[in-house]
C-alpha positions in Angstrom: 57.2 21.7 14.4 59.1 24.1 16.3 55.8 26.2 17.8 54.6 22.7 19.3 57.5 22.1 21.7 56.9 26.2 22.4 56.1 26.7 26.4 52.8 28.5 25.9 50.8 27.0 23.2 48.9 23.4 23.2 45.3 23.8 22.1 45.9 22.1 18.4 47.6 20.6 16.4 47.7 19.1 13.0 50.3 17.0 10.6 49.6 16.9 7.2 51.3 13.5 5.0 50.6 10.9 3.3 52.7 8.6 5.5 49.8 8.1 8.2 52.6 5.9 10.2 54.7 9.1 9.9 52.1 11.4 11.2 51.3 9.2 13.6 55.0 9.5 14.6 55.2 13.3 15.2 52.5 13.4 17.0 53.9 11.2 19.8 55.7 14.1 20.1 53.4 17.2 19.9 52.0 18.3 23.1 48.5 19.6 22.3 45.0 18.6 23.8 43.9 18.0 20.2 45.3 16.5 17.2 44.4 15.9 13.8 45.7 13.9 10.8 45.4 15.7 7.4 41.9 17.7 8.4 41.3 20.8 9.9 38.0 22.8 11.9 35.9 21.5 14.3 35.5 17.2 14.6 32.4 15.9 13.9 32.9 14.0 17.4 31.1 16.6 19.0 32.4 14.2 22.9 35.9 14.7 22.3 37.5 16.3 24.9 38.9 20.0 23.8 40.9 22.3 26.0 44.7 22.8 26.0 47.6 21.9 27.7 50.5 24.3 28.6 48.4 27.7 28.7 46.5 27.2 25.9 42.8 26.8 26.6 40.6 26.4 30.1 40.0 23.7 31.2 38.5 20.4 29.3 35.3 20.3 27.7 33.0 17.9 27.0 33.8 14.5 27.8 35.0 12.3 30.8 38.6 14.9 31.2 35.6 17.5 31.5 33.9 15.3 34.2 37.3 14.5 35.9 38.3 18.0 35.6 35.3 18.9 37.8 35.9 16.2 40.5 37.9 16.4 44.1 39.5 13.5 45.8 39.3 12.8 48.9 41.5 9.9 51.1 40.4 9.1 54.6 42.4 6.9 56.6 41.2 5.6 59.7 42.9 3.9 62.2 41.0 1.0 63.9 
C-alpha cells in the first residue's frame, strides 16, 4: 500500500482479498488510472480507459477520457 500514495507512480493497481467490500475499500484510496480486484494483465474490456495519473503513463487511451483528453474549450462571452 505504501507505493500507491508514492508521488510518481499511478498507472495500476491491484488488491487481492476475499472481502470484495474490503477491496473495494482501499481502493477508494489508491490513486491509479486503473484498478483491479483479485486479477491481473490486460482487461478483456478492451474501451476502458488506461493511462496514469501522477506521472505514470501519457495521456488516456481509448475511451471517452481519451476523447476528452483531445478536446479544447472554449467560452465566448458577448456582450449585447
Amino acid at each position: 500500500m505504501s507505493l500507491s500514495f508514492h508521488p510518481t507512480y499511478g498507472l495500476a493497481a491491484g488488491v487481492y482479498t476475499r472481502d470484495v467490500s474490503r477491496a473495494l475499500k482501499s481502493l477508494r484510496h489508491i490513486e491509479a488510472s486503473a484498478t483491479r480486484i483479485n486479477r491481473n494483465g490486460r482487461s478483456r474490456i478492451h474501451i476502458q480507459p488506461v493511462g496514469g495519473c501522477k506521472s505514470s503513463g501519457i495521456g488516456k487511451d481509448p475511451g471517452r477520457d481519451a476523447c476528452n483528453a483531445n478536446r479544447r474549450s472554449k467560452s465566448v462571452l458577448i456582450d449585447l
